[in-house]
N, C-alpha and C positions, 0 to 999 in steps of 0.2 A: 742379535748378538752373533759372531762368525765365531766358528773355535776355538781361534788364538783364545780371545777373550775368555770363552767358558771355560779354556782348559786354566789360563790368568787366576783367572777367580776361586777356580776348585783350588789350584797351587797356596793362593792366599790363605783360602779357609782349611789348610793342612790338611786334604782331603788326598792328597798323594803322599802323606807321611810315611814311613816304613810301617808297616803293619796293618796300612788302615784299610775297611772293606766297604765297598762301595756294592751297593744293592745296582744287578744291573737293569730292572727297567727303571729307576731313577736314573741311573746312568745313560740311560737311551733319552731317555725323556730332554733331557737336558740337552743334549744334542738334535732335537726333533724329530727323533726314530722314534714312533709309536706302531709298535707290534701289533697287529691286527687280531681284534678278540672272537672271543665266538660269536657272539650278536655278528657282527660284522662279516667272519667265513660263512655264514649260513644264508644269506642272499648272493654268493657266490655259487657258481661254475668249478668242478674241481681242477681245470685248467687257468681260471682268472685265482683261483685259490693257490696255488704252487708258485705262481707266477707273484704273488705281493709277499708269501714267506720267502721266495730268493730275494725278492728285492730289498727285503728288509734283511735278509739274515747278512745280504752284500753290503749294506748300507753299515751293519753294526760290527763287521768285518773291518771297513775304512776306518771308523771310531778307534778300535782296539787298537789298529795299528799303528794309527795316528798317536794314539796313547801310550803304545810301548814303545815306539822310535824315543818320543819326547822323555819318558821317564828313565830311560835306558841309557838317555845320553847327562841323566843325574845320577847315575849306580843303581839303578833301582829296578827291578824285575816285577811285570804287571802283568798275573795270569786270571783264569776261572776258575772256580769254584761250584758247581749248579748254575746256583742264579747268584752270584755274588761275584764279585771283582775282586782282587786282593794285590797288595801293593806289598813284595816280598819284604821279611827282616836282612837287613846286610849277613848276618851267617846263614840266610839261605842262598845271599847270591853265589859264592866258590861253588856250590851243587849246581845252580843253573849256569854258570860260567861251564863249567866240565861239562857239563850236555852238549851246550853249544859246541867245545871240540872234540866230543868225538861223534856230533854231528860231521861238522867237516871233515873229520879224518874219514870216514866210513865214504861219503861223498867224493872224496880223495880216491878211493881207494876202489869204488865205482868207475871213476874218470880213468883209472887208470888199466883197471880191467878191458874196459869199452876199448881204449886207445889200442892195446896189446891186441885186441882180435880185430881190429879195424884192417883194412887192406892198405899196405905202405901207402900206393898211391891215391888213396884218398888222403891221407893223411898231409901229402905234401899237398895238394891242389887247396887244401883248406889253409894251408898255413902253417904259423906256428904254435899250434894245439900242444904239442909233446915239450915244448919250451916252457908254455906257461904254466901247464900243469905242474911241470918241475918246480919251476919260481912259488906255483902257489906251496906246493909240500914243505917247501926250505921255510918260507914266510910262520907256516904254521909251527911247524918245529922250533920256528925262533922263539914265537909266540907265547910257546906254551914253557919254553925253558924258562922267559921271562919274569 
């Protein structure tokens, strides 16, 4: 079964409802991430041991993201908890909407530090950096008036 499907399926069985918590190594499971246990790190190398928690922790990083692209573009905000998944209530999303900008606005606001101490002439040899950044400010401010 490839992920469309599994995510299909979790969708059908309202397992992405607002509020609902998903245990994540059922969540991994289901995906075919299986987290390496102790039996298993103890016939390792502490170098082949580091080397299968990145691959899995990268592996269950793709998952998530895969998962909040998808539920995100339903209104729905999907974070952690410990070992739990949680599938935000609609009056928590306005709180994670306002992170997200003043995420960007602070990132905004880096860009534009950086640009200011940058030497003109790099600035021109790259383009137009001091343009877009502008466009992206206006964008967000429309954004957020909205």
């Amino acid at each position: 079964m490839n992920k469309r499907d599994i995510i299909d399926d979790l969708k059908k069985q309202g397992m992405f409802d607002y509020g609902q918590v998903l245990d994540r190594e059922e969540l991994l499971l289901l995906f075919g991430i299986r987290p390496i246990n102790e039996d298993q790190a103890k016939g390792l190398t502490l170098a082949a041991l580091k080397a299968r928690i990145q691959k899995d922790a990268l592996a269950e990083l793709a998952v998530v993201d895969l998962l909040r692209g998808v539920l995100l573009r339903d209104g729905k905000f999907f974070s952690r908890s410990g070992e739990q998944y949680r599938v935000a209530l609609p009056s928590e999303n306005a709180h994670m909407a306002d992170n997200y900008m003043q995420s960007a606005t602070r990132k905004l606001r880096r860009a534009r530090t950086l640009l200011k101490a940058t030497p003109q002439a790099a600035l021109e040899a790259s383009g137009n950096v001091a343009s877009r950044l502008l466009v992206a400010e206006r964008e967000v401010s429309k954004r957020i008036l909205q």
